[in-house]
N, C-alpha and C positions, 0 to 999 in steps of 0.2 A: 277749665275742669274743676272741679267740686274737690276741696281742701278733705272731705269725708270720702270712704266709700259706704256702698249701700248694699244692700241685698239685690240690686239688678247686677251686682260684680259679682255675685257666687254663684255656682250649683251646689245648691243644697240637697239633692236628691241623696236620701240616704245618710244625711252627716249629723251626726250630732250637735243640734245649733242650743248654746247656752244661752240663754235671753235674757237681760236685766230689765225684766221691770217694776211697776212701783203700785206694789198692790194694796198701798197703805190707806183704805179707804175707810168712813164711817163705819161701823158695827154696833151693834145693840142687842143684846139679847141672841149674840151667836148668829145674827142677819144681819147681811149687809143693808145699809140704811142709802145710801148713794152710790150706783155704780157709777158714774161718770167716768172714773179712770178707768176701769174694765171696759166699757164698751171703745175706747177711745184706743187702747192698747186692741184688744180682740182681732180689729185688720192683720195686723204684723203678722200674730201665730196662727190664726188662720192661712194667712197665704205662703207662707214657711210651710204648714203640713201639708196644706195641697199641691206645695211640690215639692212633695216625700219628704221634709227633712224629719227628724226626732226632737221634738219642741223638749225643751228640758226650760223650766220658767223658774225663775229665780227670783227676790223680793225680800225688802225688809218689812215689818209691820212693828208700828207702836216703840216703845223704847225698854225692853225688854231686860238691857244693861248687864250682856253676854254671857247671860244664861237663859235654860228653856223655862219657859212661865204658859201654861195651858192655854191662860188668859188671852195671848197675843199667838196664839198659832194661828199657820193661815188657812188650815184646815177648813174651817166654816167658809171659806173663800169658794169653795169647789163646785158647788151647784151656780152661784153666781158667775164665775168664769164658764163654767158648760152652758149654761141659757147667751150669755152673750157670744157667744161660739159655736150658735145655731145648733145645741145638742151632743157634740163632739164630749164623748167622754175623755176626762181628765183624770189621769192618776193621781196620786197622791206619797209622797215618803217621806216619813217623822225625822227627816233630817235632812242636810243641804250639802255636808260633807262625809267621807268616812267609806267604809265599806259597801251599809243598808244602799243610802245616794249613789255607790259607784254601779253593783247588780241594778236597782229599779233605770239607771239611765244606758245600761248595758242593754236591758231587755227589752225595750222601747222599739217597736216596730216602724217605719217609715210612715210618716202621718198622725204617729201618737204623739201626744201631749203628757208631761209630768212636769207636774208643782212640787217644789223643793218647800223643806219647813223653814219657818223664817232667818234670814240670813243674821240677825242681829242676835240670834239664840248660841251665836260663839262671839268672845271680844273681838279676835281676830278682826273680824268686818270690822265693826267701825275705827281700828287704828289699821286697817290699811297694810296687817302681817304678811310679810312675803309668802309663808307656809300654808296661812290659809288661803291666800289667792292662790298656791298649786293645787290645793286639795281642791278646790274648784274646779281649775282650768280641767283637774283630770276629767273630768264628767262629760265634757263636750270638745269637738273638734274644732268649734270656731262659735264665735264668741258676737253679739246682737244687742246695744244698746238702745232700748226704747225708752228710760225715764230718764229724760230732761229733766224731770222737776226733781232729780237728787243727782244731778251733773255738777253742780257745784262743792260734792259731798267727795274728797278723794278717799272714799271706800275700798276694801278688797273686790268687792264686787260689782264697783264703777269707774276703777281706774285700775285698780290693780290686775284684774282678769285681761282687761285689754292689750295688755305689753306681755300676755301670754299663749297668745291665743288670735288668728287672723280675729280682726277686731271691724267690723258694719255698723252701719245706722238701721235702726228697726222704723218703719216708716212714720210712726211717731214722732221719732227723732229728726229725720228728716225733714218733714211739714214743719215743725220748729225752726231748725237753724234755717230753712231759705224764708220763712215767715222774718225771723228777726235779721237777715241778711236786707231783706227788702226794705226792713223797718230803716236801719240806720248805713249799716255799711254800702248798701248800692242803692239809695233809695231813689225815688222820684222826687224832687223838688216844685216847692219849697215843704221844709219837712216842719211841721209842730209836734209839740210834746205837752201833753196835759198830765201834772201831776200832783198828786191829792196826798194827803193824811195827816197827822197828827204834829211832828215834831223836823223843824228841818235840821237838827241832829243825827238822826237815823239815815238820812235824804242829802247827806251834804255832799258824797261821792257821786252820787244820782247825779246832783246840780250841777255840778262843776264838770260833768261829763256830757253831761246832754246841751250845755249852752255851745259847747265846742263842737255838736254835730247837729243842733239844731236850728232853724231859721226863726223859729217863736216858740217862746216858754207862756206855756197860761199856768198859774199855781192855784188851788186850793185849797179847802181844807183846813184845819187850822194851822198848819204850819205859814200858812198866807199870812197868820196876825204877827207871826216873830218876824217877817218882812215889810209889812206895814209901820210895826212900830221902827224900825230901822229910818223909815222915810220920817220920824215926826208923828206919828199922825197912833192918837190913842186906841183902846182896842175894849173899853173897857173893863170887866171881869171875864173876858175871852182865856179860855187856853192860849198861853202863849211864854218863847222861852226867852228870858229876859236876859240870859247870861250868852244869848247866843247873837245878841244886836251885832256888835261889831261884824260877827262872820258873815251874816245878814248883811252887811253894809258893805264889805268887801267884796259877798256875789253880785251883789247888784250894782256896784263898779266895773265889776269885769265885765257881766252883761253890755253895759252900754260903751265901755272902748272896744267893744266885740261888735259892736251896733246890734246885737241881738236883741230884739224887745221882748220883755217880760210884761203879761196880762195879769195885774194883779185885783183882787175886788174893788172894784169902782163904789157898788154899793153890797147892801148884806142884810139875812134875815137873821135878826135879834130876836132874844127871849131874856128871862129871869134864871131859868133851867133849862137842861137838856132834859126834856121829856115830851109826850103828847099831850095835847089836851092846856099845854101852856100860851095862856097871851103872848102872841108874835108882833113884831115891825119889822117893814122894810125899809132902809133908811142908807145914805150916804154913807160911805167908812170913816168918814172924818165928821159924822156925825152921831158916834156910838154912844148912847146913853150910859156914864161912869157904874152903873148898876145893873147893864146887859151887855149879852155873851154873844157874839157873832157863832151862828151855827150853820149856814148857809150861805153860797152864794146871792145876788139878789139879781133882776130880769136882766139890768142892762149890763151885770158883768159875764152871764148868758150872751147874748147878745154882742156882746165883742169879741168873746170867745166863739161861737159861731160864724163871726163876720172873717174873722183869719181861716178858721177852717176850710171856709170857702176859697179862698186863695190858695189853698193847701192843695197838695198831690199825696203828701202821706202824713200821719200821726201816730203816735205812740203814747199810748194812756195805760198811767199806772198812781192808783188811788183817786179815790173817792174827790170831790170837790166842797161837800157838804157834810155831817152827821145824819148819813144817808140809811142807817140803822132805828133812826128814830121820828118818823114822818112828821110832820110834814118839812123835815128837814134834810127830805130826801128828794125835793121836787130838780132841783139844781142840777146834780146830778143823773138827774134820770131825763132832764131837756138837755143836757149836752148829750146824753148818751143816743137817743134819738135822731140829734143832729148829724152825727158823727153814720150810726146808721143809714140815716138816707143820703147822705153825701157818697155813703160807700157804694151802696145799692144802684145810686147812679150812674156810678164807674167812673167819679170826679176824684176820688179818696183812698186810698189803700189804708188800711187801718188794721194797727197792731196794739192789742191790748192783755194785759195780764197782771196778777196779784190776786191774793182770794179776796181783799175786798172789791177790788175791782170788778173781778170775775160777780160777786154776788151782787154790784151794785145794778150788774149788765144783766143780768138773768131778773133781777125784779123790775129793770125797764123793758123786757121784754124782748130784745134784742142781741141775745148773741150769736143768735143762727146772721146777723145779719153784717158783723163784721169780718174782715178779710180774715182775719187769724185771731183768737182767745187763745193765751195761754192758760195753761193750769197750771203750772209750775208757780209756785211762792219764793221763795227763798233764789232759786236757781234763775230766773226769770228779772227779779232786780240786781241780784251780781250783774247779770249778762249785762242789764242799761248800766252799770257802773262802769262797764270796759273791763272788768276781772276775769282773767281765766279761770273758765270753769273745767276744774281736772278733767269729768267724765265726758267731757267734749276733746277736750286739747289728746286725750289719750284715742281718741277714735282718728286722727289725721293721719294721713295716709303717709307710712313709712319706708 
């Protein structure tokens, strides 16, 4: 049995269901510029009103620093929630607590829909006040977490509300935790883990987490070169963190008395600069010219990173393997992203992937329709691969 419950454990016909979700998206000009969380959220309160409950939606937006700012209301949110909610009118009230909040979620007929104003526009929320998690909890009967992606946030109103209130997974939520159940905790073997970005400082919890539930680590990215140089072997004017060698040198000791193998670039595309339009080489990693910067992976560390995949039953991909923001330094990344895809497609791969660069390096290879699970979640999504409880998960377990 499932450590959450879900909305198949309620009738909501009639109740007042508070919803957390996370309506924190682009805006410009008072329009929204990206729905992807709206349409992604939109299932849940949909199917909540079609069987009768009083959707009451709740959200922080932008960092507003617990007071009301015009600038960050989620008012301009309303036409974009209605179009993704196939027309279903959406109320509207200029506050999330109080009296205005208690009448507009009073009056709410079975099947209606009301947006709360942003929950960040009191301090309360972000430290997590007892008094404003009541003021909340009064608004609804029972209480529907759908933003994963601020689960790792222990908010008044992503952890506090829940220990007030019968507390569900909003289907969002749900798709989530058995996506990353599948990923690591009961996965298919043998599992790989592909991870990309910048600095293995930020990444060191990541590392040291994933070598212990994974079968094959492939790294990228330039945090590859503060691993490389660990081995010996120069990197020349590359990003890379010199003061983090040793810890470098210690993970990749534990790697190999763990016999877990670590894929790291074999070879790499060089330049002078990060930008377009600059002379590139493809060359050995131990053959880095003392005046050029690895910015890519190169074919054959492709190539062996694909050749494990194939042995693989599941993976987990989080960051970039390349400076995949600045082409053609983005070719690397977007053939393992491919690979990774048609392996899934096949039904050889379960593949779990997430981070916004990730997410964006996976939408410009064309390919996210085509993995098992994308997350959205940022922040909330690399806690999870660290092993950290994430409050606005751990508070939804059934008590």
């Amino acid at each position: 049995m499932s450590r959450f419950a879900t909305i198949d454990q309620v009738d909501v016909t009639g109740k007042r269901v508070l919803l957390r979700a996370d309506l924190n998206v682009p805006m410009k000009d008072g329009k929204v510029q990206d729905a992807t969380r709206i349409e992604r959220l939109a299932p849940t309160i949909a199917e909540l009103a079609d069987r009768g409950a009083r959707v009451i939606v709740m959200s922080h937006f932008g960092r507003p620093k617990g007071k009301p700012d015009v600038k960050e209301s989620l008012k301009p949110l309303v036409p974009a929630l209605q179009a993704a909610l196939g027309k279903r009118p959406v109320h509207f009230v200029g506050d999330c607590i109080g009296p205005w909040a208690e009448r507009s979620a009073a009056a709410l007929k079975p099947g209606e829909i009301l947006l709360l104003e942003n929950t960040r526009f009191h301090k309360g929320e972000e430290a997590n006040d007892p008094e404003f998690a009541k003021a909340l909890a009064r608004l609804g009967d029972l209480y529907v977490n759908d933003a994963f992606s601020v689960a790792h946030r222990a908010h008044a109103s992503t952890e506090g509300v829940a220990h007030l209130l019968p507390a569900y997974a909003g289907r969002l939520m749900q798709a989530e935790l058995e996506a990353l159940n599948r990923a690591l905790d009961a996965p298919q073997r043998p599992v790989a883990a592909i991870v990309g970005g910048a600095k293995v400082s930020t990444k060191l919890d990541l590392l040291q987490h994933l070598i212990a539930r994974v079968d094959v680590l492939a790294i990228g990215g330039a945090m590859a070169n503060t691993l490389l140089l660990a081995q010996g072997i120069g990197v020349g004017t590359s990003l890379a963190e010199h003061d983090m060698i040793d810890t470098a040198k210690a993970f990749l000791a534990t790697a190999k008395a763990a016999n877990k193998p670590v894929i790291l670039p074999v070879d790499a595309v060089v330049a002078s600069a990060l930008k377009s339009g600059v002379p590139t080489a493809t060359v050995a990693t131990d053959q880095v010219p003392p005046d050029q910067m690895i910015l890519d992976i190169g074919p054959k560390t492709v190539a062996a990173i694909e050749a494990k995949l194939g042995d693989c039953r599941t993976v987990v991909w989080n960051g970039p393997v390349g400076a995949f923001e600045t082409p053609p330094f983005d070719l690397g990344t977007v053939e393992i992203a491919r690979s990774v895809a048609r392996l899934t497609k096949s039904g050889t791969l379960v593949s779990i992937a997430g981070g916004g660069d990730t997410v964006a390096a996976l939408a410009a290879a064309g390919v996210t329709d085509d993995l098992t699970y994308v997350s959205a979640a940022g922040g909330a999504f690399l806690e999870w691969l660290e092993g950290r409880v994430l409050p606005g998960v751990a508070a939804l377990e059934r008590r």
